[in-house]
N, C-alpha and C positions, 0 to 999 in steps of 0.2 A: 763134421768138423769144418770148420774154415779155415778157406785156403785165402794164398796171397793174393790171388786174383783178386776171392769176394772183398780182400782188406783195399786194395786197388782203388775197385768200381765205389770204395765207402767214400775214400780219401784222395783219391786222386793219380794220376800218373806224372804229374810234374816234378821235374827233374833239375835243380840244381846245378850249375858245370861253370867250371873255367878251366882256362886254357891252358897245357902245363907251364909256358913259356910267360904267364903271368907272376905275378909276387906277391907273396905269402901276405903283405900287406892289401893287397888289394883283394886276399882270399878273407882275409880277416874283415873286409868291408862289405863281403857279398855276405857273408855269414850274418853278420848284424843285420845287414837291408833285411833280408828273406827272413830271417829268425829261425836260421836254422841251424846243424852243428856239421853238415858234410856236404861237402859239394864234388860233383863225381869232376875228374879232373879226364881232361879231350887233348886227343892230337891234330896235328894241323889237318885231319880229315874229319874232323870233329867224332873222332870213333873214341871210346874210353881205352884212358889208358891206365886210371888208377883213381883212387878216392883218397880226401884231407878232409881231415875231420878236426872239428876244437882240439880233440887231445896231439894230433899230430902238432899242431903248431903250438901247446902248450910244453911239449917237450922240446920242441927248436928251441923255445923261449928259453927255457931250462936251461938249455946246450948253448947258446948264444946270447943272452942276457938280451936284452929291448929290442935292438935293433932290427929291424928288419928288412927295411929299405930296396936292394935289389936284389934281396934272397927268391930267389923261386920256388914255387910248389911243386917244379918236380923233382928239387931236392929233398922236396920231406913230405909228399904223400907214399901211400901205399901203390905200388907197383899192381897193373896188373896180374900180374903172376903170382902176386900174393894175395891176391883180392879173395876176399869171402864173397860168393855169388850164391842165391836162391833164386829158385824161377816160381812162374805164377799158379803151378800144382802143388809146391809146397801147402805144405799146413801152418797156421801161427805158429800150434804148436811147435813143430819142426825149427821156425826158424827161431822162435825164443830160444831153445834147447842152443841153437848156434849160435847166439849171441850170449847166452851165459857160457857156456863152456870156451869162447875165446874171446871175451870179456871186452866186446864189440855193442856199441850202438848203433849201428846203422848199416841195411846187407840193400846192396845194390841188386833188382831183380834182373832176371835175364831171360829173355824167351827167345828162340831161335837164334842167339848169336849174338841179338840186339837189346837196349835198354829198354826194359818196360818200365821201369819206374826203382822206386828207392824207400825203404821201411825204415824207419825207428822205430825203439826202446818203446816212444812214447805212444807209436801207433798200436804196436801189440798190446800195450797195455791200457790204451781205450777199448782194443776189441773185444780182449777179456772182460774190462768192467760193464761192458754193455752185453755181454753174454750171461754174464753171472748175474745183472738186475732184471735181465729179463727172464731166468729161472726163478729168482727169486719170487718176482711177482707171480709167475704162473705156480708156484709151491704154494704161498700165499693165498688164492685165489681157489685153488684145490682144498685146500685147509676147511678154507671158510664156507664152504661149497658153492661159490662162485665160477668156480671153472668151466667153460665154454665147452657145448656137449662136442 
């Protein structure tokens, strides 16, 4: 099975952050640069204090119509204390299973204490499709009796 690690070493370890003391506008701008949907949000020792994701600031939007101006993100990320954390012996599986069952895109990994990096939806489900093509081909290959002794 593969773990978060091997999804890691495929994808990368970079990590996303701003500052809580920043503004949901200016979270909303690193989102767009990066093309990404969460950025882990740091305290003034740059340690995480919590993650903002599109939907967080999709429901400020909600709750607050347009403006956003000098709202901050540490009014409307997820607290560390509420944070969903996986570490890098997790399995895909594993952390799929915990992002459907609390209907989360994005699990911040954690190894000794510290950020090793950060997964999406969209990563698990490149690693799946490239697991299942590459069964597929070798089913394929067997079929045909192609398969490598």
């Amino acid at each position: 099975m593969m773990t978060i690690h091997d999804l890691l070493q495929q994808k990368g370890t970079r990590v996303h952050t701003i500052a809580q003391g920043e503004t949901v506008a200016k979270a909303v701008g690193l989102l767009t640069k990066y093309h990404v949907g969460a950025l882990i949000v740091t305290g003034e020792d740059s340690r995480p204090v919590g993650i903002v994701s599109e939907r967080d600031i999709l429901r400020f939007f909600d709750n607050n119509g347009a403006i956003v101006g000098k709202n901050l993100v540490e009014h409307i990320m997820t607290p560390e204390s509420r944070m969903i954390v996986i570490t890098p012996d997790d399995t895909v599986d594993y952390a799929m299973g915990i992002m459907t069952q609390n209907r989360i895109r994005h699990l911040p990994v954690i190894k000794n204490g510290a950020l090793a990096g950060i997964v999406s939806i969209g990563d698990m489900i490149k690693s799946l499709l490239s697991a299942t093509t590459r069964e597929n081909k070798m089913l394929s290959d067997y079929i045909q009796g192609s398969y490598p002794a």
